[in-house]
mmCIF file of the N, C-alpha and C atoms, coordinates in Angstrom:
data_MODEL
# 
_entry.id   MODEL 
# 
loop_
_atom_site.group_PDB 
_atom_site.id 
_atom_site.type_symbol 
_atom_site.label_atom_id 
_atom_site.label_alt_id 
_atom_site.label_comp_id 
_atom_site.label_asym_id 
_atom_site.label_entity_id 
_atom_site.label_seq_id 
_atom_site.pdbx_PDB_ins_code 
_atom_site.Cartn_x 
_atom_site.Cartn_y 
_atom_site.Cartn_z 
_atom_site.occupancy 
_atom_site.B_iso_or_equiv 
_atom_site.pdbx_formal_charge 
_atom_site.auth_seq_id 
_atom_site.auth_comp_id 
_atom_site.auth_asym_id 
_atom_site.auth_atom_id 
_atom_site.pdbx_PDB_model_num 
ATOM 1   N N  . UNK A 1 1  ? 37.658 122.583 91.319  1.00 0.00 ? 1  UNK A N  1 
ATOM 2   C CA . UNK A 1 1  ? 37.093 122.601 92.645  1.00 0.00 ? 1  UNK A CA 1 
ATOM 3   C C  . UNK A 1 1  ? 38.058 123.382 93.527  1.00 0.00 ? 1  UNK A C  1 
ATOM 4   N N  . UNK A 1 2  ? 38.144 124.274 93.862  1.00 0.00 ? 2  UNK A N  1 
ATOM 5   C CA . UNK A 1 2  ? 38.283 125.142 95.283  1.00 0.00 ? 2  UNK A CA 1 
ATOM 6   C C  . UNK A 1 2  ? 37.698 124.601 96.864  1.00 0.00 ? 2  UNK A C  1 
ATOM 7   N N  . UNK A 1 3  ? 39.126 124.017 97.298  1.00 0.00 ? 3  UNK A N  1 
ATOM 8   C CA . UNK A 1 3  ? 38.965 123.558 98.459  1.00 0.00 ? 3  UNK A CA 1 
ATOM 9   C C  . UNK A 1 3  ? 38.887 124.732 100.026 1.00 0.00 ? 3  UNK A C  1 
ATOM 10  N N  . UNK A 1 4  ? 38.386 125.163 100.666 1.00 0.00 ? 4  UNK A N  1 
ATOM 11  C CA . UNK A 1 4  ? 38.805 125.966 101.981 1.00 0.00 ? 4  UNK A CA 1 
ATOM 12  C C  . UNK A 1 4  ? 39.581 125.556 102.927 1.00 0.00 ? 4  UNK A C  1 
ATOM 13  N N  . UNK A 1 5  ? 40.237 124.986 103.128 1.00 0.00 ? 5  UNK A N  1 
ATOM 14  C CA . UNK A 1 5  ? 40.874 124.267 104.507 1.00 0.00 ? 5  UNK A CA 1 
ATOM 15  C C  . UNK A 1 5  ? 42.102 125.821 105.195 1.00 0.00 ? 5  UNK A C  1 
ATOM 16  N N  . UNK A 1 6  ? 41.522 126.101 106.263 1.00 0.00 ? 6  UNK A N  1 
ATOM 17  C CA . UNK A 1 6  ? 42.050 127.395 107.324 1.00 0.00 ? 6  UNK A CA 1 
ATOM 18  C C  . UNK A 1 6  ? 43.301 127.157 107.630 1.00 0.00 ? 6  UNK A C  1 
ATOM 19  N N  . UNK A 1 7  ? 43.734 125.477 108.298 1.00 0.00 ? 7  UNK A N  1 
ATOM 20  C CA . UNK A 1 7  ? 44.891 125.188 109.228 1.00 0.00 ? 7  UNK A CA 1 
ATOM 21  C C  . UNK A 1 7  ? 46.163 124.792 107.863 1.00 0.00 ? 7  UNK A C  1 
ATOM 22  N N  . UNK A 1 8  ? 46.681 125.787 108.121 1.00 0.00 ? 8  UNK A N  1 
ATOM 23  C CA . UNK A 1 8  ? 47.987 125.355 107.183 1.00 0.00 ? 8  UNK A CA 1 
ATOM 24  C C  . UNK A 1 8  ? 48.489 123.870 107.259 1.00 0.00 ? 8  UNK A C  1 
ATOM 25  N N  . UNK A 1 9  ? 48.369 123.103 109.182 1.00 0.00 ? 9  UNK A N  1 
ATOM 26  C CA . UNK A 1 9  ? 49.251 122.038 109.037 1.00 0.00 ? 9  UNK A CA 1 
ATOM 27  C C  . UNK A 1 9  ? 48.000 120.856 108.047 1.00 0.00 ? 9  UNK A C  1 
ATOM 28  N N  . UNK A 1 10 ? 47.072 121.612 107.772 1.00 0.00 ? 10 UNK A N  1 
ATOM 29  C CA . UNK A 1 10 ? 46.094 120.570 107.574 1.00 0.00 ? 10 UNK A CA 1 
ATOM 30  C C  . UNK A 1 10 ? 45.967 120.405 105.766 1.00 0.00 ? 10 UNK A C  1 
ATOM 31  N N  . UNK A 1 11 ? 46.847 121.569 105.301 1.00 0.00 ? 11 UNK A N  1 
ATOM 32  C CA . UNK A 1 11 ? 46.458 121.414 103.476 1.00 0.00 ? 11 UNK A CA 1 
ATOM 33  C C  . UNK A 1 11 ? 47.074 120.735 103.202 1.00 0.00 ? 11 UNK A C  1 
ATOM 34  N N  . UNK A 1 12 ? 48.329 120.196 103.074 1.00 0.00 ? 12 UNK A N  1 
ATOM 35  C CA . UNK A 1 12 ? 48.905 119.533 102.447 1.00 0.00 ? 12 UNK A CA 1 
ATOM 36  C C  . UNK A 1 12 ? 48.318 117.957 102.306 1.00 0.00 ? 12 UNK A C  1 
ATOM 37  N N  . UNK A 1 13 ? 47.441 117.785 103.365 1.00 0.00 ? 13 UNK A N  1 
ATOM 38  C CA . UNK A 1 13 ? 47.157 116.284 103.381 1.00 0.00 ? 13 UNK A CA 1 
ATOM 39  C C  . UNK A 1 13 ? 45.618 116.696 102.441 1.00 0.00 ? 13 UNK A C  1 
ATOM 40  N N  . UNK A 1 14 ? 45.162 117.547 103.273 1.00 0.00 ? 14 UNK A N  1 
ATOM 41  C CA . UNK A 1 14 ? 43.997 117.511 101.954 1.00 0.00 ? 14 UNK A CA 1 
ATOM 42  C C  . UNK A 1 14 ? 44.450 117.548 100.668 1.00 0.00 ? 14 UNK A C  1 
ATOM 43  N N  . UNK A 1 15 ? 45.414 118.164 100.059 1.00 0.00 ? 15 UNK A N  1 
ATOM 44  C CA . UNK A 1 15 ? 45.683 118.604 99.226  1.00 0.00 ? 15 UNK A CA 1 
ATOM 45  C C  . UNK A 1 15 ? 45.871 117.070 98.239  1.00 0.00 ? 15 UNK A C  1 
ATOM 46  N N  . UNK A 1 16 ? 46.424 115.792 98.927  1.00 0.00 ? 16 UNK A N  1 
ATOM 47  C CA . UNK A 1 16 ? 46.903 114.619 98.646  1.00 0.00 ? 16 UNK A CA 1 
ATOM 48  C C  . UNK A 1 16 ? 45.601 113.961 98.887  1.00 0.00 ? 16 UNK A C  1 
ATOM 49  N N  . UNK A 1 17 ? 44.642 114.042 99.426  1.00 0.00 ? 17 UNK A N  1 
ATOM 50  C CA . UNK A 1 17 ? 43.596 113.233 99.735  1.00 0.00 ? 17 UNK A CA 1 
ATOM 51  C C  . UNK A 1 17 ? 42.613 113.550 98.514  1.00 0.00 ? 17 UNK A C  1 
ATOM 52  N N  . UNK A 1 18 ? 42.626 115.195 97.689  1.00 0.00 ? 18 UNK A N  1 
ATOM 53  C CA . UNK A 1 18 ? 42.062 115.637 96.742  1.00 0.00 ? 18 UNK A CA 1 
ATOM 54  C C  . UNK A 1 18 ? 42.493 114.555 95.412  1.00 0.00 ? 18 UNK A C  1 
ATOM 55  N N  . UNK A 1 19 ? 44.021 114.628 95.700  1.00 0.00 ? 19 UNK A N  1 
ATOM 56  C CA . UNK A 1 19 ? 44.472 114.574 94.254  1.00 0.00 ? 19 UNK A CA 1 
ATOM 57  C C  . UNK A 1 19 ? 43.875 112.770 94.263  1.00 0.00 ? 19 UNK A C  1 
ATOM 58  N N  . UNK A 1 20 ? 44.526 112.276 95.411  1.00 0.00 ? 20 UNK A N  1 
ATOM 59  C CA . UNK A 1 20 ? 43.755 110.446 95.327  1.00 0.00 ? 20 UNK A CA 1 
ATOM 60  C C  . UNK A 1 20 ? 42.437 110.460 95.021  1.00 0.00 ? 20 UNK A C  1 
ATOM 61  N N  . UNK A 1 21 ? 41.426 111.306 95.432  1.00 0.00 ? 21 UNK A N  1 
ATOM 62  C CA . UNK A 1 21 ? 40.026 111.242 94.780  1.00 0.00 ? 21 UNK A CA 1 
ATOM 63  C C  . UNK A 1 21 ? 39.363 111.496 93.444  1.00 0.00 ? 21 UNK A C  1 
ATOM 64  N N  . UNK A 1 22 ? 40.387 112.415 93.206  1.00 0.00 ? 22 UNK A N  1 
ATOM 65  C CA . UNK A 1 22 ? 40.121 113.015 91.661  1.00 0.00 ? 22 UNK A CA 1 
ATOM 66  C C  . UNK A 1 22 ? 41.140 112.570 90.535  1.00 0.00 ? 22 UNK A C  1 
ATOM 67  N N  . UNK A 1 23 ? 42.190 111.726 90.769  1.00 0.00 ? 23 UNK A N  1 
ATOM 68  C CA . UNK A 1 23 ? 42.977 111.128 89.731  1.00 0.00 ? 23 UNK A CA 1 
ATOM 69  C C  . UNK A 1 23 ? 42.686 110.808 88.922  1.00 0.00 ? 23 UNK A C  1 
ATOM 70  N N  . UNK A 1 24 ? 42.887 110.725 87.508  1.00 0.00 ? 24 UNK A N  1 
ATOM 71  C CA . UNK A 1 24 ? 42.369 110.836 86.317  1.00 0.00 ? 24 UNK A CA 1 
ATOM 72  C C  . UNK A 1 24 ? 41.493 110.772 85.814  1.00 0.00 ? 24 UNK A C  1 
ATOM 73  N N  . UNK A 1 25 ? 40.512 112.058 86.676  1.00 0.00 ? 25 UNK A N  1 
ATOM 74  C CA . UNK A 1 25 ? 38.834 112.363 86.365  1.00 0.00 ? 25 UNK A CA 1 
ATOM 75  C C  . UNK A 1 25 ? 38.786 113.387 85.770  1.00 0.00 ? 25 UNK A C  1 
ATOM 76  N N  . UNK A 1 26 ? 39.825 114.016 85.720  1.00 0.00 ? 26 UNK A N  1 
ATOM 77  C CA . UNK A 1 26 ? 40.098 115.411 85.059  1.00 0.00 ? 26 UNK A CA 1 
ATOM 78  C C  . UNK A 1 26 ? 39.694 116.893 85.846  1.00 0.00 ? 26 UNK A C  1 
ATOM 79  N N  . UNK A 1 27 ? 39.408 116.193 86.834  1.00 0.00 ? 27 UNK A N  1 
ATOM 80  C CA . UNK A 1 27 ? 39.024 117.419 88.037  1.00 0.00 ? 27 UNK A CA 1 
ATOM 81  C C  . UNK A 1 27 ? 40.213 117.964 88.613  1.00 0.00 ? 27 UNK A C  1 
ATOM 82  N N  . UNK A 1 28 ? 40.135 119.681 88.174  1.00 0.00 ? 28 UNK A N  1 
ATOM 83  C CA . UNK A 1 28 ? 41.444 120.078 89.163  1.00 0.00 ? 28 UNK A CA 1 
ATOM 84  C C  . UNK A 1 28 ? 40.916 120.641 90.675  1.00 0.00 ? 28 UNK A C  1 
ATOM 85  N N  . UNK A 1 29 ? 41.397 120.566 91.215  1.00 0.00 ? 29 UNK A N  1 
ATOM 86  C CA . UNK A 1 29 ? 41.263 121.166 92.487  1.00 0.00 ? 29 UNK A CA 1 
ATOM 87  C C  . UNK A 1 29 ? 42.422 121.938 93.129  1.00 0.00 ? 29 UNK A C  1 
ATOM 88  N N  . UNK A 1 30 ? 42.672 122.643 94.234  1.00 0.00 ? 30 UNK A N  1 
ATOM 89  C CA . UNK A 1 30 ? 42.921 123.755 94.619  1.00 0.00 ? 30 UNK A CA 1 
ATOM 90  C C  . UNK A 1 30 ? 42.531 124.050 96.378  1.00 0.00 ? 30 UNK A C  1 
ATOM 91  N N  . UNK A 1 31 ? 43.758 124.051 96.755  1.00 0.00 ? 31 UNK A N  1 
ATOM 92  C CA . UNK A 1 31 ? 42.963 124.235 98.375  1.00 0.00 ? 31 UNK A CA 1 
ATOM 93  C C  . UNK A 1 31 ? 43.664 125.345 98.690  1.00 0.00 ? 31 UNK A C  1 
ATOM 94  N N  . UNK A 1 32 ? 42.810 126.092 99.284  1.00 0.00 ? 32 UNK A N  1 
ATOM 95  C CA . UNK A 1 32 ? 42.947 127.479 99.854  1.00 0.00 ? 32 UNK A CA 1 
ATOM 96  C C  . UNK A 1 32 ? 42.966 127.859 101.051 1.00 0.00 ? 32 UNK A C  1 
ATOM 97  N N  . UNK A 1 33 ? 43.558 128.654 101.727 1.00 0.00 ? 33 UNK A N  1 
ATOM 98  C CA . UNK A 1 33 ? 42.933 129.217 102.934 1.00 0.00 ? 33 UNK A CA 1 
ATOM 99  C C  . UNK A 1 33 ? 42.295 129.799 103.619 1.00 0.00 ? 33 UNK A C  1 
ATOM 100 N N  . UNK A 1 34 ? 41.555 130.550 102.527 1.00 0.00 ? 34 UNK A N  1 
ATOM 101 C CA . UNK A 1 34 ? 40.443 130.950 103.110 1.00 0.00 ? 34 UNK A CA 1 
ATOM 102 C C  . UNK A 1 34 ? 39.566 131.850 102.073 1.00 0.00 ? 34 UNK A C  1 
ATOM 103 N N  . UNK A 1 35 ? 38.140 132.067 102.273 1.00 0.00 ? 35 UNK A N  1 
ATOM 104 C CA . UNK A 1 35 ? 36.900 132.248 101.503 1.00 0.00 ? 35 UNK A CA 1 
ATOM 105 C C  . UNK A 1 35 ? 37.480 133.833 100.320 1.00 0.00 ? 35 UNK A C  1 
ATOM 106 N N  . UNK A 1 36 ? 38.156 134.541 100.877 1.00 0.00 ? 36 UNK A N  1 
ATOM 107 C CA . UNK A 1 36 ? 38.904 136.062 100.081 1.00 0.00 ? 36 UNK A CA 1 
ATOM 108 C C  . UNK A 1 36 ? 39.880 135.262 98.787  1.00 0.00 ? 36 UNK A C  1 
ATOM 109 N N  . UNK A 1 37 ? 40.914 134.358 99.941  1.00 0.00 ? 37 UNK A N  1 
ATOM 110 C CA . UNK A 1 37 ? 41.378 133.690 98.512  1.00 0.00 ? 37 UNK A CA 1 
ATOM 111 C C  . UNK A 1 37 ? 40.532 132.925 97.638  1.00 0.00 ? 37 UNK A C  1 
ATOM 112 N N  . UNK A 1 38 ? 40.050 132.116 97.901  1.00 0.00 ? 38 UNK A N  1 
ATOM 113 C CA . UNK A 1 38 ? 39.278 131.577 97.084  1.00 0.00 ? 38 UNK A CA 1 
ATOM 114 C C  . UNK A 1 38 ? 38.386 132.085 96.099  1.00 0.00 ? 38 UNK A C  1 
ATOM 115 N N  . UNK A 1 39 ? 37.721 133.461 96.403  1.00 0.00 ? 39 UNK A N  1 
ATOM 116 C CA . UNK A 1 39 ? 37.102 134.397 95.760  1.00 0.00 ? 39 UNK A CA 1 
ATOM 117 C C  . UNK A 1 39 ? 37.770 134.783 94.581  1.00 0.00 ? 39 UNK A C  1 
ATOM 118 N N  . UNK A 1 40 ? 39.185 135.022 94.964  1.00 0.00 ? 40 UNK A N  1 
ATOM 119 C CA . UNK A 1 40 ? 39.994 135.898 94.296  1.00 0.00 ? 40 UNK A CA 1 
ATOM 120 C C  . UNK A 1 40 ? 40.872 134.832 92.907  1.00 0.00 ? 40 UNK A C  1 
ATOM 121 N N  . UNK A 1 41 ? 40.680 133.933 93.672  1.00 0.00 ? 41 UNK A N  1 
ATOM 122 C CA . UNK A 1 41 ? 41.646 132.844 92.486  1.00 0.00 ? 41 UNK A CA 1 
ATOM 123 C C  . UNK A 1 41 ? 40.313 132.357 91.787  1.00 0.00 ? 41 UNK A C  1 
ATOM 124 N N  . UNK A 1 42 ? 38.991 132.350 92.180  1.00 0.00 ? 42 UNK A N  1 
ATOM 125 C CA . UNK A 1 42 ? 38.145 131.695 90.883  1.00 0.00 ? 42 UNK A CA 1 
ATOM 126 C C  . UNK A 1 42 ? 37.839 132.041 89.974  1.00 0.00 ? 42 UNK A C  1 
ATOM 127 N N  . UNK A 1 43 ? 38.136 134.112 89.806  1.00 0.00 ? 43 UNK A N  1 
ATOM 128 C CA . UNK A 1 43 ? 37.499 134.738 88.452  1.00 0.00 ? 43 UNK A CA 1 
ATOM 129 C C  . UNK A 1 43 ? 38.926 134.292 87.899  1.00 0.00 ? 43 UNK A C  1 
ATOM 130 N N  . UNK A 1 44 ? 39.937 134.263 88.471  1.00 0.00 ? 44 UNK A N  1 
ATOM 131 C CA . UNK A 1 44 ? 41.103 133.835 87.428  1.00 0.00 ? 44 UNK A CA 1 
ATOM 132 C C  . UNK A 1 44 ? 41.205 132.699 86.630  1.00 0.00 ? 44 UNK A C  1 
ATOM 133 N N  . UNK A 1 45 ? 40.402 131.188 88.112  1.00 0.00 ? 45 UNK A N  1 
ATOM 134 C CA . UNK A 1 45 ? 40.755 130.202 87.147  1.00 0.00 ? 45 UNK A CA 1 
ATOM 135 C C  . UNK A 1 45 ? 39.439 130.209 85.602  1.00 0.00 ? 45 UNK A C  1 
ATOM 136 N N  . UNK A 1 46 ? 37.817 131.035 86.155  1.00 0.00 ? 46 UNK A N  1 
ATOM 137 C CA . UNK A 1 46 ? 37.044 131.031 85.521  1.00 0.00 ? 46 UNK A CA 1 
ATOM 138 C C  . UNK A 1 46 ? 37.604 131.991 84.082  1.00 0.00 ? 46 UNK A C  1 
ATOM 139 N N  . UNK A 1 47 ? 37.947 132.841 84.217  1.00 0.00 ? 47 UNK A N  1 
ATOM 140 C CA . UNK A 1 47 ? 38.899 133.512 82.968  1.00 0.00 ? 47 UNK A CA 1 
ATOM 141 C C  . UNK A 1 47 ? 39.651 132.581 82.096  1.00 0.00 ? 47 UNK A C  1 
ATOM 142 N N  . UNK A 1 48 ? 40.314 131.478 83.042  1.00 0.00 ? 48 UNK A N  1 
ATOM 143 C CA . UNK A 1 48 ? 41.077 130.446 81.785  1.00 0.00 ? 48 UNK A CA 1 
ATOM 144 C C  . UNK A 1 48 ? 40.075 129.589 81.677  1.00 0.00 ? 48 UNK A C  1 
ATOM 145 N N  . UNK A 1 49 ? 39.675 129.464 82.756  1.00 0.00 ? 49 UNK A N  1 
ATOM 146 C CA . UNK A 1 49 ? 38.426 128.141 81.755  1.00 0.00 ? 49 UNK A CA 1 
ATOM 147 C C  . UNK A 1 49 ? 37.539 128.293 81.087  1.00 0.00 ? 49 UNK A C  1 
ATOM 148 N N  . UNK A 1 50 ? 37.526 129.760 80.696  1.00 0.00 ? 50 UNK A N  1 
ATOM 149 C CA . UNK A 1 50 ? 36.365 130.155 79.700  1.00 0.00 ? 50 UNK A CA 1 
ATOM 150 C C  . UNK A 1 50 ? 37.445 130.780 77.855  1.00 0.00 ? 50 UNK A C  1 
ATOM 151 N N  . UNK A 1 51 ? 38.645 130.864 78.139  1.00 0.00 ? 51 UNK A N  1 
ATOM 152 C CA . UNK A 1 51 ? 39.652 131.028 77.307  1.00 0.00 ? 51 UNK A CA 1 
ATOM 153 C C  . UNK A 1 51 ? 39.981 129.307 76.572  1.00 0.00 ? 51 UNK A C  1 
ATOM 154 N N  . UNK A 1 52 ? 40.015 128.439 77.301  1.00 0.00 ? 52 UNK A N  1 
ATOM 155 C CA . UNK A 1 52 ? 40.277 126.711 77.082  1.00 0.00 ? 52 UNK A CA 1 
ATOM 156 C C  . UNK A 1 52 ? 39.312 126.511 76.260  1.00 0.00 ? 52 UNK A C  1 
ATOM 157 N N  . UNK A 1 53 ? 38.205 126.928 76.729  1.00 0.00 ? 53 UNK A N  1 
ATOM 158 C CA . UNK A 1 53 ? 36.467 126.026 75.914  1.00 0.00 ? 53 UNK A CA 1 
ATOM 159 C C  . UNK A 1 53 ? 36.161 126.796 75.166  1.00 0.00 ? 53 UNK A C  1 
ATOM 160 N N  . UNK A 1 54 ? 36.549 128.106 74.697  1.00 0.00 ? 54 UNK A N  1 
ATOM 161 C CA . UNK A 1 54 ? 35.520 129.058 73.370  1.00 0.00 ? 54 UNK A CA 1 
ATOM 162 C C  . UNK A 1 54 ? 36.567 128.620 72.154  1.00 0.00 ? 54 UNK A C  1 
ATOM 163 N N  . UNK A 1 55 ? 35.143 128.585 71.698  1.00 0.00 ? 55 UNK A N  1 
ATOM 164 C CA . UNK A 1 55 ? 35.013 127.799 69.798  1.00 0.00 ? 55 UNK A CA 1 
ATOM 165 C C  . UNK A 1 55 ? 36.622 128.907 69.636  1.00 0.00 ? 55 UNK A C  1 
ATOM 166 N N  . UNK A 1 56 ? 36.930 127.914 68.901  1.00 0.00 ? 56 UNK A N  1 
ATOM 167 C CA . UNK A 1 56 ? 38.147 128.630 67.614  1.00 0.00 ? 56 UNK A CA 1 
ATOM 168 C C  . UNK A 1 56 ? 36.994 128.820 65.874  1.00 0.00 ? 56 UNK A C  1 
ATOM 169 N N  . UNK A 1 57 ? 37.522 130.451 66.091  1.00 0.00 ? 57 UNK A N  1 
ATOM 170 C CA . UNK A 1 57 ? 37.032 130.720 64.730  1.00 0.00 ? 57 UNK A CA 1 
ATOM 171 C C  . UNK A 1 57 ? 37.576 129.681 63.225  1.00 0.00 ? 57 UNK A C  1 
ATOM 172 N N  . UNK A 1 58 ? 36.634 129.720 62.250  1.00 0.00 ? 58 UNK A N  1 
ATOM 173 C CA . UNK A 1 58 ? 37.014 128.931 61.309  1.00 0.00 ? 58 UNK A CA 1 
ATOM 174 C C  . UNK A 1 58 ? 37.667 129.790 60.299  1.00 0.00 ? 58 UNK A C  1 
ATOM 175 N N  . UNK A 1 59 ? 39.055 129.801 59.715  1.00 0.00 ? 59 UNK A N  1 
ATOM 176 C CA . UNK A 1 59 ? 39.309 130.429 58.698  1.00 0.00 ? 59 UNK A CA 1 
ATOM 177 C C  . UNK A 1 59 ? 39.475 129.852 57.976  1.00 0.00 ? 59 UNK A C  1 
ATOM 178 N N  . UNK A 1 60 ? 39.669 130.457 56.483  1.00 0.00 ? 60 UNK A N  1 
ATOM 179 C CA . UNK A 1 60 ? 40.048 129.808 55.228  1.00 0.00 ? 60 UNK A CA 1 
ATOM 180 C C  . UNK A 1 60 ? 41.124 130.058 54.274  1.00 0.00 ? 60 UNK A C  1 
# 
């Protein structure tokens, strides 16, 4: 999950209010500052999370 929060003094608490909601649900989250970053960090995290979940070939 990709959070938006603009006010710098304001991420850090979201950032702690995320992690208390999502604690060992396996949800990562991520707060950003704004809609460019966020754009820009999701093909990255979507790149590893599509590297994590594809099948491992079977050899012999």
């Amino acid at each position: 999950m990709i959070v938006i929060e603009p006010r710098i003094e304001a991420r850090a608490s979201t950032r702690e209010s995320l992690r208390a909601m999502t604690d060992g649900s396996g949800v990562r989250t991520v707060v950003v500052s704004s809609m460019r970053v966020a754009g820009e960090l999701a093909t990255v995290l979507l790149k590893h999370s599509a590297a994590e979940t594809a099948p491992v070939a079977a050899t012999r």
